[in-house]
N, C-alpha and C positions, 0 to 999 in steps of 0.2 A: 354579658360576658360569654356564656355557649355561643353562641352567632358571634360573634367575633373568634372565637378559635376554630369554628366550621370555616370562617370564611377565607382564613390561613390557613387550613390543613388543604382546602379546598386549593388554595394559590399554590401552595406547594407542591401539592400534585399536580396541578397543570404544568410547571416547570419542568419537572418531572419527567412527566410525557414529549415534553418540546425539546430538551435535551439531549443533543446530538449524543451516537451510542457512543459507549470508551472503546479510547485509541489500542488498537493493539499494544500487547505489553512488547517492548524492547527486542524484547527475545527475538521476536516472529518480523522484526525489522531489520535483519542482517544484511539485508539486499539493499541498505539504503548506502549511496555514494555513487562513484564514478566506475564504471565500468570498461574495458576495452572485450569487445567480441570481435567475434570470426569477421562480421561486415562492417562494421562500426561501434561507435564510444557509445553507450546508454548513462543515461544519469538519474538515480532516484533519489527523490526527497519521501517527507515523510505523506506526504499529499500528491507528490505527482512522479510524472514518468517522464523522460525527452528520449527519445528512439535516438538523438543525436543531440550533442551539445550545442548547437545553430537554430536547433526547435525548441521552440514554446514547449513547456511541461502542460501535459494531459491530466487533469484533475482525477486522483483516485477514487473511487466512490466506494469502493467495498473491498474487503480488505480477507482473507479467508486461509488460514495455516493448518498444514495437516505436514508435523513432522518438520523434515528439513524443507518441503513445499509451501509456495506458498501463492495463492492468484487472487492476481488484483483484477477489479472489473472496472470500467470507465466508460464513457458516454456509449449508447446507442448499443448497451452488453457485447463490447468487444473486448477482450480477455488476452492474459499474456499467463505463464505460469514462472514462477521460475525457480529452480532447488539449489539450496546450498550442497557445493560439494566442499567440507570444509571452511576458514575463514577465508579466503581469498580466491573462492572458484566458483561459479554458480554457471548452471545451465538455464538458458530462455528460451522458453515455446511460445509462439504465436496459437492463439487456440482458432484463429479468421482465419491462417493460410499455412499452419503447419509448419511455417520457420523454426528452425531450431539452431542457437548459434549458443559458442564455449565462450564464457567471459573471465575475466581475471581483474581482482581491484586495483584500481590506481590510484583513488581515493577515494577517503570517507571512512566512517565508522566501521571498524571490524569486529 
């Protein structure tokens, strides 16, 4: 019976270990929806990013809140930042080339 509950405490932690981290709480996901900016509509989900609603969504990988900020990272650590001004405002930084455009919601969760 001991080897039998090492060999479960053993499985558990392996699961454990393999288990994707947790999702950001809610809170620090205010930027998720439809967006209209300065040059174009962005669209976030809880996993990706579309720089335009015509484009494929960019899978999130990392997810990082400080405050009303918040930056995501995605393939090949290119980075966007983007801060809630309020429920309906948020600013976007390109962290590759410096863009920076005003967006306002058009949809999605507020």
């Amino acid at each position: 019976m001991p080897a039998f509950r090492a060999v479960a405490l053993l499985g558990v932690l392996l699961l454990t270990a393999c288990a994707p981290p947790p999702s950001p709480e809610p809170a620090s996901l205010r930027f998720i929806g439809t967006w209209r900016c300065d040059m174009t509509t962005m669209v976030f989900t809880r996993n990706s990013y579309s720089p335009s609603p015509d484009e494929a969504g960019m899978p999130i990988r990392q997810i990082e809140t400080r405050g009303d900020e918040t930056t995501m990272t995605f393939d090949n650590n290119y980075q966007i930042t983007v801060k809630m001004n309020g429920t309906d405002q948020m600013s976007w930084l390109s962290g590759a080339t410096g863009d920076a455009q005003q967006c306002t919601r058009i949809a999605g969760a507020t």
